[in-house]
mmCIF file as gemmi writes it, N, C-alpha and C atoms, coordinates in Angstrom:
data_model
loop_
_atom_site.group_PDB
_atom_site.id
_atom_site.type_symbol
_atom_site.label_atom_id
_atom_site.label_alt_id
_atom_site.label_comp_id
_atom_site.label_asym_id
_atom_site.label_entity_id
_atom_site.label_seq_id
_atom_site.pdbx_PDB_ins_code
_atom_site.Cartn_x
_atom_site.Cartn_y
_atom_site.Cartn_z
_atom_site.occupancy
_atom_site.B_iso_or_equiv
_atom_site.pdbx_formal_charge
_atom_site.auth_seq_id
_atom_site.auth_asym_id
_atom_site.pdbx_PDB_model_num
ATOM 1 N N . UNK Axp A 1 ? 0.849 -1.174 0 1 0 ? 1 A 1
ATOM 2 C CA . UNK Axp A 1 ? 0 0 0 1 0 ? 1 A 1
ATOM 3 C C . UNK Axp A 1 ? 0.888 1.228 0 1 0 ? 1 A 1
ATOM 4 N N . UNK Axp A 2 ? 0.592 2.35 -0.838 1 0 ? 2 A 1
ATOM 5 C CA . UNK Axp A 2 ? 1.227 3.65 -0.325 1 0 ? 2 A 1
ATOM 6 C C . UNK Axp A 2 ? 1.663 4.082 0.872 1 0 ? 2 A 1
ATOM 7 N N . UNK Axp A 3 ? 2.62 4.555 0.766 1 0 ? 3 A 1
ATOM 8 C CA . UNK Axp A 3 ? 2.546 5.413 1.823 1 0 ? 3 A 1
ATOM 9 C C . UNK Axp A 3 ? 1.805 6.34 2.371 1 0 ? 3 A 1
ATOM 10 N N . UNK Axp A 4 ? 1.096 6.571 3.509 1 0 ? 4 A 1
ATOM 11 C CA . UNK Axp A 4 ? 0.171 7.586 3.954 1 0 ? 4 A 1
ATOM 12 C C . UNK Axp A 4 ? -1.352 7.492 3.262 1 0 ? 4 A 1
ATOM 13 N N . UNK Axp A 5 ? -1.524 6.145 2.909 1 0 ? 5 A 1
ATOM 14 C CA . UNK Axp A 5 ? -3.185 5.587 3.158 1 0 ? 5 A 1
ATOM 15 C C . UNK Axp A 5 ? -3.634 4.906 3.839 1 0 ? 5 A 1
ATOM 16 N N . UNK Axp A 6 ? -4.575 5.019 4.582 1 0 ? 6 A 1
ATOM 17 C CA . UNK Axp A 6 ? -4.72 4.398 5.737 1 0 ? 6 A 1
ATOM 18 C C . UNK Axp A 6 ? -4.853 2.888 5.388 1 0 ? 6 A 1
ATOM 19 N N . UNK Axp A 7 ? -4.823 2.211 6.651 1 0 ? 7 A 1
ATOM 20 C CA . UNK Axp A 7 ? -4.873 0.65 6.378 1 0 ? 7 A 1
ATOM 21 C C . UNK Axp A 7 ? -5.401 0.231 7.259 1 0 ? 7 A 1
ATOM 22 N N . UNK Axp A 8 ? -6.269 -1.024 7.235 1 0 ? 8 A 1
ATOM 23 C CA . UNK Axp A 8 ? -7.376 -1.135 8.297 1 0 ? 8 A 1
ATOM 24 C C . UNK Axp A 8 ? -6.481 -2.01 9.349 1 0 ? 8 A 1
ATOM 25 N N . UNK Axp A 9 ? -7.089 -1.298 10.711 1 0 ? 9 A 1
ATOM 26 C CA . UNK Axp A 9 ? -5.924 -2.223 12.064 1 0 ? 9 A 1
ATOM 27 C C . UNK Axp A 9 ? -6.114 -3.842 11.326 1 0 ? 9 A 1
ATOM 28 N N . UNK Axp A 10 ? -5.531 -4.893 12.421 1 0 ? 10 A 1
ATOM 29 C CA . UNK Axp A 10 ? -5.514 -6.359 12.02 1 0 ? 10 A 1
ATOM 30 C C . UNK Axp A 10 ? -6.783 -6.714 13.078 1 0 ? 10 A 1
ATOM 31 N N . UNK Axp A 11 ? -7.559 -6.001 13.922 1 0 ? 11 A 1
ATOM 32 C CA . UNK Axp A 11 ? -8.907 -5.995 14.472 1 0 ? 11 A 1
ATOM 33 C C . UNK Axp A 11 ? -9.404 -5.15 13.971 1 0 ? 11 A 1
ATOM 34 N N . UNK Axp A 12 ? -10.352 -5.003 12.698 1 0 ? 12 A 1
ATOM 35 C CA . UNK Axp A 12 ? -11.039 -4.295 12.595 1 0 ? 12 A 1
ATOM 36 C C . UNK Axp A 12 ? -12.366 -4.201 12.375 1 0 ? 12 A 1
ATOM 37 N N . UNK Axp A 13 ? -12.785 -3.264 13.715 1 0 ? 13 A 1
ATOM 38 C CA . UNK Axp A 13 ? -14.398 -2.887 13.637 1 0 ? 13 A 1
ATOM 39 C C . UNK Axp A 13 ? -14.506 -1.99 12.961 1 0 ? 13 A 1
ATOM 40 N N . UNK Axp A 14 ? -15.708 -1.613 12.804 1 0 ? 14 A 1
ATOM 41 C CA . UNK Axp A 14 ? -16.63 -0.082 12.481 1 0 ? 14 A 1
ATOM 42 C C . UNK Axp A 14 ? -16.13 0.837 12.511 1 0 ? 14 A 1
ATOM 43 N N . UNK Axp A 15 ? -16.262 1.263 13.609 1 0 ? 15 A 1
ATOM 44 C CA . UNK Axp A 15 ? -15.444 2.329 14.766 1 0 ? 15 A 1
ATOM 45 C C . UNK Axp A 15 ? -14.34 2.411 14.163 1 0 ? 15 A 1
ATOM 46 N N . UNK Axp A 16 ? -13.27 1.351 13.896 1 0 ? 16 A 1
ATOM 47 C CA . UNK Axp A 16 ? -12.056 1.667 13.831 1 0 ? 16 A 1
ATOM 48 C C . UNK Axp A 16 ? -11.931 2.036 12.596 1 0 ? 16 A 1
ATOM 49 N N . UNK Axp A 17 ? -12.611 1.584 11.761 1 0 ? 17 A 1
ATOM 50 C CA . UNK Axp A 17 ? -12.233 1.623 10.045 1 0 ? 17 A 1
ATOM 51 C C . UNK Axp A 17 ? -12.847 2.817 9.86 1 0 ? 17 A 1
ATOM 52 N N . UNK Axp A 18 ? -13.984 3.633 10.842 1 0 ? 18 A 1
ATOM 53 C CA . UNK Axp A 18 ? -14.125 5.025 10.516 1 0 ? 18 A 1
ATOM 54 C C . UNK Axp A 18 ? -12.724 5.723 10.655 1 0 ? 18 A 1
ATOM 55 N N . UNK Axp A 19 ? -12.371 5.704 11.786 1 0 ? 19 A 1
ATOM 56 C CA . UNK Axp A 19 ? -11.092 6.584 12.306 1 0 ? 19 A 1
ATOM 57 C C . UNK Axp A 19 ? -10.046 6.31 11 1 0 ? 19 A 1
ATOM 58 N N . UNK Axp A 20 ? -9.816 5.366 10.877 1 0 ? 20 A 1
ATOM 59 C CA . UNK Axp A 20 ? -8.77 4.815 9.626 1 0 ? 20 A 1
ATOM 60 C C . UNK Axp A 20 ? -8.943 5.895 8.05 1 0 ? 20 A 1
ATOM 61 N N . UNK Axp A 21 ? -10.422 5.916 7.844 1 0 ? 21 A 1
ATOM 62 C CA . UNK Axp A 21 ? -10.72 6.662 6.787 1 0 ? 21 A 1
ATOM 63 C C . UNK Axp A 21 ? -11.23 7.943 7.052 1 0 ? 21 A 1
ATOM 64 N N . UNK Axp A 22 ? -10.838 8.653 7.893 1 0 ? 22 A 1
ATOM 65 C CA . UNK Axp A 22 ? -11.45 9.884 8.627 1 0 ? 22 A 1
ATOM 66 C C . UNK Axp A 22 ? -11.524 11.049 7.729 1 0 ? 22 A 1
ATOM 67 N N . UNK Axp A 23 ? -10.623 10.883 6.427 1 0 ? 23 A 1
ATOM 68 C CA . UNK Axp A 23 ? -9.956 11.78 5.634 1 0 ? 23 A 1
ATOM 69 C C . UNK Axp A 23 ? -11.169 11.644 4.403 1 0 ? 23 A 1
ATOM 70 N N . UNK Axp A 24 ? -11.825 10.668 4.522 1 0 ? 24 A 1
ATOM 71 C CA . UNK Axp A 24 ? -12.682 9.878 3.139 1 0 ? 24 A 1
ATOM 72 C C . UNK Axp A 24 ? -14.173 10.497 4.361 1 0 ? 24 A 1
ATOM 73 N N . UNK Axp A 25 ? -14.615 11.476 4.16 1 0 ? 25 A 1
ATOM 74 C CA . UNK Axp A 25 ? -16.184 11.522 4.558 1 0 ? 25 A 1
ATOM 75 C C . UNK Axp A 25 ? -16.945 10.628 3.82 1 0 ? 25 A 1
ATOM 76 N N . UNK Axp A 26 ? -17.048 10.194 2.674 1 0 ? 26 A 1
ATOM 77 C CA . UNK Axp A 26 ? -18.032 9.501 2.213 1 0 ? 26 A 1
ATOM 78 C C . UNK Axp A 26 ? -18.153 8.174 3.197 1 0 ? 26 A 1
ATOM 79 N N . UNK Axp A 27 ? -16.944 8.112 2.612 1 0 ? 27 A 1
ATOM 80 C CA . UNK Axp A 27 ? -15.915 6.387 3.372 1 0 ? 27 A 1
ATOM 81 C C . UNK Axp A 27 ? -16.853 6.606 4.92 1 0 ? 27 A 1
ATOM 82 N N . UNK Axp A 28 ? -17.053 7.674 5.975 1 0 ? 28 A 1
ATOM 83 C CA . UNK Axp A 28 ? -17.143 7.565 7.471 1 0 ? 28 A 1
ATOM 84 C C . UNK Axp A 28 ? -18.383 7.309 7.523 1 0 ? 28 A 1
ATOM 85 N N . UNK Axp A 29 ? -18.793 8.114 6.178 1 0 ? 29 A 1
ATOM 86 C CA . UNK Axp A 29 ? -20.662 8.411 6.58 1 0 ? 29 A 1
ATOM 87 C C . UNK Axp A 29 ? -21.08 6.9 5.954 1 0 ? 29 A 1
ATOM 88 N N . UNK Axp A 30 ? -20.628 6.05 5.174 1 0 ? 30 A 1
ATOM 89 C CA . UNK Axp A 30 ? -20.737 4.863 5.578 1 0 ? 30 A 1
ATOM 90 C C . UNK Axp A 30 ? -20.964 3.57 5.97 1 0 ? 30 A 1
ATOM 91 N N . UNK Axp A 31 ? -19.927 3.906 6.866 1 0 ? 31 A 1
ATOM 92 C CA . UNK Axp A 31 ? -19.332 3.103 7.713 1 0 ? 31 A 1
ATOM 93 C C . UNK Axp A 31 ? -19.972 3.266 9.396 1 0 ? 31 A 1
ATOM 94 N N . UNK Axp A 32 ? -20.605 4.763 9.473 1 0 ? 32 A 1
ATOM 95 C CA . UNK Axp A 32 ? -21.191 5.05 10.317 1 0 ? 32 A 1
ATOM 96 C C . UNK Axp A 32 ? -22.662 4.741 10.612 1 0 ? 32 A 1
ATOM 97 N N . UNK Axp A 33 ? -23.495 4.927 8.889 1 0 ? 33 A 1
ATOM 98 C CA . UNK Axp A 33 ? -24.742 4.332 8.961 1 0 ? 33 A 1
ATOM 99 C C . UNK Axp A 33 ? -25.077 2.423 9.177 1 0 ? 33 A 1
ATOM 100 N N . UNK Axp A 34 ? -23.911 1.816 8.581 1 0 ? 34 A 1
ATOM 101 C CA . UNK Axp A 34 ? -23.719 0.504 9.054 1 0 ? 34 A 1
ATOM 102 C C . UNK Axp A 34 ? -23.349 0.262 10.344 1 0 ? 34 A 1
ATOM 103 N N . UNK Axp A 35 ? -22.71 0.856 10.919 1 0 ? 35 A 1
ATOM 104 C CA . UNK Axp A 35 ? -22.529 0.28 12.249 1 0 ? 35 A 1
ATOM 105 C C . UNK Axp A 35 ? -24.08 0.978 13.462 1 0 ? 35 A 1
ATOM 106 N N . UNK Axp A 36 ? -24.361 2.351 12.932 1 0 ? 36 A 1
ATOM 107 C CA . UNK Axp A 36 ? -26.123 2.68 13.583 1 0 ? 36 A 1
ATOM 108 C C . UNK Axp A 36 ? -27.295 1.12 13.529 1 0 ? 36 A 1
ATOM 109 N N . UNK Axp A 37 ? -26.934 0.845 11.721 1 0 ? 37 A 1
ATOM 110 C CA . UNK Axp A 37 ? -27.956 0.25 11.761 1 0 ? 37 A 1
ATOM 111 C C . UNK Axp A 37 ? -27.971 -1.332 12.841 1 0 ? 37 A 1
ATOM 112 N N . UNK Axp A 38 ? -26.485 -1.949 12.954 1 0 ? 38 A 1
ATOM 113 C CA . UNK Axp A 38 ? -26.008 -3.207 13.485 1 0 ? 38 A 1
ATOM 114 C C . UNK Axp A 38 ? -26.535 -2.92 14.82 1 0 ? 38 A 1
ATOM 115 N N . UNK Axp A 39 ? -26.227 -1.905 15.639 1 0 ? 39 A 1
ATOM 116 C CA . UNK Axp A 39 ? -26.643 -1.795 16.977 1 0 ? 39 A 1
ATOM 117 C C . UNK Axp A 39 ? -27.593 -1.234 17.837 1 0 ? 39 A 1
ATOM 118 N N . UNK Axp A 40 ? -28.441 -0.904 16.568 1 0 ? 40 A 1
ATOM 119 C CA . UNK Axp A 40 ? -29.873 -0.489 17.435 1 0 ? 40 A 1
ATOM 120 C C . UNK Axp A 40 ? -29.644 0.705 17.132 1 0 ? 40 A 1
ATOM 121 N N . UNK Axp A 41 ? -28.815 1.847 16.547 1 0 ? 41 A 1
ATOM 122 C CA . UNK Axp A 41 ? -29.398 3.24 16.9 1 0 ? 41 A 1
ATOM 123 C C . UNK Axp A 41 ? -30.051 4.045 15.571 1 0 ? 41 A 1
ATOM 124 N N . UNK Axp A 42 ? -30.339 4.806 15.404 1 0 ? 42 A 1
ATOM 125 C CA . UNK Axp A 42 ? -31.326 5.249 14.794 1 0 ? 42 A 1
ATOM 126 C C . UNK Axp A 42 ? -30.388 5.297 13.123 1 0 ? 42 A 1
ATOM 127 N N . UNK Axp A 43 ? -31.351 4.375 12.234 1 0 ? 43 A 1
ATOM 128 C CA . UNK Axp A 43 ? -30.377 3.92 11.194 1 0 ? 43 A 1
ATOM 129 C C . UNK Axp A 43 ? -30.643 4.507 9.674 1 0 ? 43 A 1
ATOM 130 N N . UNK Axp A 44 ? -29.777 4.88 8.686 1 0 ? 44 A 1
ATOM 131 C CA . UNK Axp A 44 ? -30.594 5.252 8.159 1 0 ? 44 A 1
ATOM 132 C C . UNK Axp A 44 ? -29.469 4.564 6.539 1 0 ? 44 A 1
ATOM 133 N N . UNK Axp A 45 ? -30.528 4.703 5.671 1 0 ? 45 A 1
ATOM 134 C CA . UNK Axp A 45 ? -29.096 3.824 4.576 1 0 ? 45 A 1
ATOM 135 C C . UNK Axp A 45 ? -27.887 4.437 4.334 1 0 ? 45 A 1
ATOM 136 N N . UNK Axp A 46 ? -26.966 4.181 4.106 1 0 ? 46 A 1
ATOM 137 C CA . UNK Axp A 46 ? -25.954 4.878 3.472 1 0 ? 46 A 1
ATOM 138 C C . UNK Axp A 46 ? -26.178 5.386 2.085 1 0 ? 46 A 1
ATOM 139 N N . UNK Axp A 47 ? -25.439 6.177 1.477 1 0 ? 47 A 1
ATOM 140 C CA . UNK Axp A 47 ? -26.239 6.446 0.087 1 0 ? 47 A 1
ATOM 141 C C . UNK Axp A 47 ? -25.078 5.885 -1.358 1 0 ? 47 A 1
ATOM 142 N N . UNK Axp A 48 ? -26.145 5.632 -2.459 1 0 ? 48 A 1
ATOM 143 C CA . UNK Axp A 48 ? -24.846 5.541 -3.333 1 0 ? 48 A 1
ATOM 144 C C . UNK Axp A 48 ? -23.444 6.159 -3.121 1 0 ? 48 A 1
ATOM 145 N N . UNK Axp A 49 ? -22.901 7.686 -2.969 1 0 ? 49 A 1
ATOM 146 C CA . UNK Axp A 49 ? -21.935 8.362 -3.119 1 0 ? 49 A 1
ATOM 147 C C . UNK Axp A 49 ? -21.038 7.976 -1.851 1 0 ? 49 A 1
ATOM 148 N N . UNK Axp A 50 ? -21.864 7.477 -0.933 1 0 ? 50 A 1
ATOM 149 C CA . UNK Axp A 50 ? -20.991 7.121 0.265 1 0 ? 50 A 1
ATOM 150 C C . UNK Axp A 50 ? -20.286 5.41 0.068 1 0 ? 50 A 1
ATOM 151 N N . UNK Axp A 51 ? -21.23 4.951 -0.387 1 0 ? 51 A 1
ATOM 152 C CA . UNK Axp A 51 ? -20.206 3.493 -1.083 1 0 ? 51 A 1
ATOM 153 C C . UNK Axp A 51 ? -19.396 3.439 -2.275 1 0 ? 51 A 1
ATOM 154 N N . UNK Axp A 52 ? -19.929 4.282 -3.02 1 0 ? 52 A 1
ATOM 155 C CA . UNK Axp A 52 ? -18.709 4.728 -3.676 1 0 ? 52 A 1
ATOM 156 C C . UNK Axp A 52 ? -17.419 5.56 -2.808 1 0 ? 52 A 1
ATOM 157 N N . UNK Axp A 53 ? -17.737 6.113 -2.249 1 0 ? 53 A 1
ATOM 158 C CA . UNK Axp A 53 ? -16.491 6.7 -1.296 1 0 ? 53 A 1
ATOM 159 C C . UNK Axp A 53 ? -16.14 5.697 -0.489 1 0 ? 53 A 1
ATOM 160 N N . UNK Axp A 54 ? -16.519 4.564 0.055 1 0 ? 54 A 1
ATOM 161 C CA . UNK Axp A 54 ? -15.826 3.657 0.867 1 0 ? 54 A 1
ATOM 162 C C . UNK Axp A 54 ? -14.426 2.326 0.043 1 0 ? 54 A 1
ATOM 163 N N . UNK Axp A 55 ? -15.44 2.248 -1.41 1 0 ? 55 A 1
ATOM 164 C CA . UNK Axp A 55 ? -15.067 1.447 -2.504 1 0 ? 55 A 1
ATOM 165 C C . UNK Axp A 55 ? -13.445 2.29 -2.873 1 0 ? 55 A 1
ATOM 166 N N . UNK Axp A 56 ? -13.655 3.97 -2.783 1 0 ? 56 A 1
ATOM 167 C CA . UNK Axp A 56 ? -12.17 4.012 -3.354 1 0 ? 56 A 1
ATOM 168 C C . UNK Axp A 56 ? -11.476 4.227 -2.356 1 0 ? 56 A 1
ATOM 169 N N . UNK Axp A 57 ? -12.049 4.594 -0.815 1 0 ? 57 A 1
ATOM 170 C CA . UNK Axp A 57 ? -10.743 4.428 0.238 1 0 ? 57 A 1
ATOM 171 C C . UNK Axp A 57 ? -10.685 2.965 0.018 1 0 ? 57 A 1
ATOM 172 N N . UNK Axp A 58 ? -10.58 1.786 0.2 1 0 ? 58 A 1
ATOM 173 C CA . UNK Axp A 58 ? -10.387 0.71 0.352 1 0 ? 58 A 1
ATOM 174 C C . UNK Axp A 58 ? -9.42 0.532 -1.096 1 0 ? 58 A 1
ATOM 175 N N . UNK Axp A 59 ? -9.889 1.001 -2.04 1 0 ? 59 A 1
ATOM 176 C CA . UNK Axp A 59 ? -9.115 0.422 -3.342 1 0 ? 59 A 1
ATOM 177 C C . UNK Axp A 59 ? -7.519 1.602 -3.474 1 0 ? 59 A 1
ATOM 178 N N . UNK Axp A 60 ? -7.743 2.572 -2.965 1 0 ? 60 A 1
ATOM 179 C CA . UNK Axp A 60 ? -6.758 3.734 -2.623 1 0 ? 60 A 1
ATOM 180 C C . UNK Axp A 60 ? -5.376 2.814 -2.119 1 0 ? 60 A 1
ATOM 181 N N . UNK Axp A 61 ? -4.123 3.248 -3.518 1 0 ? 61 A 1
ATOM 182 C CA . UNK Axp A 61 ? -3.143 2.991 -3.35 1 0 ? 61 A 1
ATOM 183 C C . UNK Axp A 61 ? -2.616 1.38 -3.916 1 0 ? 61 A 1
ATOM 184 N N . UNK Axp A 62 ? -3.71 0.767 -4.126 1 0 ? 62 A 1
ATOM 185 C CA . UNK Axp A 62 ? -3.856 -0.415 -4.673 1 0 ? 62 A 1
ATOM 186 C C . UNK Axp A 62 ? -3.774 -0.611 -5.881 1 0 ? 62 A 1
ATOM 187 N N . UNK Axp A 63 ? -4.138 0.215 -7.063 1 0 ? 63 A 1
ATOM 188 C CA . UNK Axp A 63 ? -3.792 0.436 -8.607 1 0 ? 63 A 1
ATOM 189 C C . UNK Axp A 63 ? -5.016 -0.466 -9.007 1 0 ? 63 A 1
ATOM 190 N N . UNK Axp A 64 ? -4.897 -1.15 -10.086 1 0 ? 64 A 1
ATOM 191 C CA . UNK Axp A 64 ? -6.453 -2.042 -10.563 1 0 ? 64 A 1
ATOM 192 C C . UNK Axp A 64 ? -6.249 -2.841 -9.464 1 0 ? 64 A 1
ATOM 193 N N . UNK Axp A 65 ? -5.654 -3.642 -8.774 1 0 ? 65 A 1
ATOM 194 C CA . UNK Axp A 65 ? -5.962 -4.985 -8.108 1 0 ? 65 A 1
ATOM 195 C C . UNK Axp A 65 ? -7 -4.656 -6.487 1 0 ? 65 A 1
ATOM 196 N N . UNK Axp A 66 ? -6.168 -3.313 -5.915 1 0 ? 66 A 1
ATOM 197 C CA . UNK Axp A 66 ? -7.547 -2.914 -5.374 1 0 ? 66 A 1
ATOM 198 C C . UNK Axp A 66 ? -8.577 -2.077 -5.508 1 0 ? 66 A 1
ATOM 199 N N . UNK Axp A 67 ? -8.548 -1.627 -6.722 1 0 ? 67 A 1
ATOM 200 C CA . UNK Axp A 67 ? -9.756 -1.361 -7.256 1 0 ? 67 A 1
ATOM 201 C C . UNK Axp A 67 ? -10.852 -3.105 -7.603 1 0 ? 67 A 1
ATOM 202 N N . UNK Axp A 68 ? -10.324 -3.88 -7.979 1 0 ? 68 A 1
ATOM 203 C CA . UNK Axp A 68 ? -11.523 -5.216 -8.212 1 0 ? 68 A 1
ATOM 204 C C . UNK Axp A 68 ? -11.386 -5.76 -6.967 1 0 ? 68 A 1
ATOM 205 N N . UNK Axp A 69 ? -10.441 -5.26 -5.77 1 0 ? 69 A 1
ATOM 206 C CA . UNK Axp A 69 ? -10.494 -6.041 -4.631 1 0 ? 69 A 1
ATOM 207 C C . UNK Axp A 69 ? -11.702 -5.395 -3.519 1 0 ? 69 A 1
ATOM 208 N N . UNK Axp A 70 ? -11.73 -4.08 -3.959 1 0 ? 70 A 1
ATOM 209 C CA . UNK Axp A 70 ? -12.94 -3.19 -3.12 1 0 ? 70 A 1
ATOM 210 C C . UNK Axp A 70 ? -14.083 -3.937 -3.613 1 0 ? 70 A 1
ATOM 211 N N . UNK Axp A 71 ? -14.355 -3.991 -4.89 1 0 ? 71 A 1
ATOM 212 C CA . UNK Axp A 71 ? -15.325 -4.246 -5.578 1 0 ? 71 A 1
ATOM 213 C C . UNK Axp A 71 ? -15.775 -5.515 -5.067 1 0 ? 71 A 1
ATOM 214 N N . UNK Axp A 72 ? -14.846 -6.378 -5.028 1 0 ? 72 A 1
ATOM 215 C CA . UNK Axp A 72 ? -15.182 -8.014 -4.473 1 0 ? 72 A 1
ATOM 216 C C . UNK Axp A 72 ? -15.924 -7.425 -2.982 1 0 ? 72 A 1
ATOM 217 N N . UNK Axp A 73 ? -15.21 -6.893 -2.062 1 0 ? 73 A 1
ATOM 218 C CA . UNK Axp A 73 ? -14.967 -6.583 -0.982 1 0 ? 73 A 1
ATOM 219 C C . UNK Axp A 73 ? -16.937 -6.02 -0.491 1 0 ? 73 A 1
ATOM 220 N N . UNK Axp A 74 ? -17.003 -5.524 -1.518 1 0 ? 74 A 1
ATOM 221 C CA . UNK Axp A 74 ? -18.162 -4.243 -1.358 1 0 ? 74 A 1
ATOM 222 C C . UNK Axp A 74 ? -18.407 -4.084 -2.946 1 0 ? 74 A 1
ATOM 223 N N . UNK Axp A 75 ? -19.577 -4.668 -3.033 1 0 ? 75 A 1
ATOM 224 C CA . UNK Axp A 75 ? -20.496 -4.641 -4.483 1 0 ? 75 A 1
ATOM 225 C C . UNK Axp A 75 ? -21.376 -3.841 -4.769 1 0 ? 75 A 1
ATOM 226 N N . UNK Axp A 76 ? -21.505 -3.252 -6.319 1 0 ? 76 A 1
ATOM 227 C CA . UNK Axp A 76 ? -22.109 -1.683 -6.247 1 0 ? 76 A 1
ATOM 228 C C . UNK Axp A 76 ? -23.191 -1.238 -5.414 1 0 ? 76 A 1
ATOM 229 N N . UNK Axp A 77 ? -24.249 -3.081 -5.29 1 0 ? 77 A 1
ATOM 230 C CA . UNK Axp A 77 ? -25.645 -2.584 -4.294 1 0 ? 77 A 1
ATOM 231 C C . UNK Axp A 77 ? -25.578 -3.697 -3.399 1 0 ? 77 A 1
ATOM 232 N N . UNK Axp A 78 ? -26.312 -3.66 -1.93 1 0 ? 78 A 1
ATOM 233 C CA . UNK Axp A 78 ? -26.608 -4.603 -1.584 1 0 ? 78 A 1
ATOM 234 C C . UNK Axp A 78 ? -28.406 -4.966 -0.698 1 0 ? 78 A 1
ATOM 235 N N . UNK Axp A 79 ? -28.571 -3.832 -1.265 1 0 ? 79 A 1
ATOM 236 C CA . UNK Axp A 79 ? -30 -2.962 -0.183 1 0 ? 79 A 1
ATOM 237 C C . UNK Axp A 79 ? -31.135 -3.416 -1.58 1 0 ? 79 A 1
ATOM 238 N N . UNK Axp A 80 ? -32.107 -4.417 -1.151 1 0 ? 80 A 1
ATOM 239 C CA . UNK Axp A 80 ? -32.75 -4.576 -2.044 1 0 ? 80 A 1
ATOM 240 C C . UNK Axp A 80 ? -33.764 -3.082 -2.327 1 0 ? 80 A 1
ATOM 241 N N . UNK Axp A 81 ? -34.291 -3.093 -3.768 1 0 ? 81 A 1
ATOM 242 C CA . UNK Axp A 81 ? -35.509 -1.968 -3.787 1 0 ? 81 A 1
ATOM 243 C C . UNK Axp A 81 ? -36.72 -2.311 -3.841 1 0 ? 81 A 1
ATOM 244 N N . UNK Axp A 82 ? -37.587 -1.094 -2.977 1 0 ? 82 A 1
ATOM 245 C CA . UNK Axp A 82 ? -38.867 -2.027 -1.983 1 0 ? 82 A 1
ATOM 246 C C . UNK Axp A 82 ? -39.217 -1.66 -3.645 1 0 ? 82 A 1
């Protein structure tokens, strides 16, 4: 990985992988509505632009291999439509 992109701890929660991508708002907002929705607090979806922002912190610094590795990782949808 580059230098000076974040990298997720070798425990990583929610919480932590916000702090990790703190620099990526899309990336926090999230990472933040997934972890609301996991624990009960008031949840709401994340939006396209924010998984796209999580897709390129994760693929950030990686060149194509993590770009198709985000992608594996985190697929364009996963929220069915009512």
């Amino acid at each position: 990985m580059a230098s000076g992109q974040p990298q997720p701890p070798s425990a990583a929660t929610l919480r932590r992988l916000e702090r990790a991508f703190e620099a990526e708002p899309d990336a926090v907002g999230y990472l933040r509505a997934l972890r609301e929705a996991r624990y009960g607090f008031e949840a709401t979806r994340p939006t396209r632009a924010q998984r796209r922002g999580l897709r390129r912190a994760l693929a950030a610094g990686w060149g194509y291999t993590g770009g198709v590795r985000a992608l594996w990782a985190l697929p364009p949808s996963v929220w069915r439509r009512s």
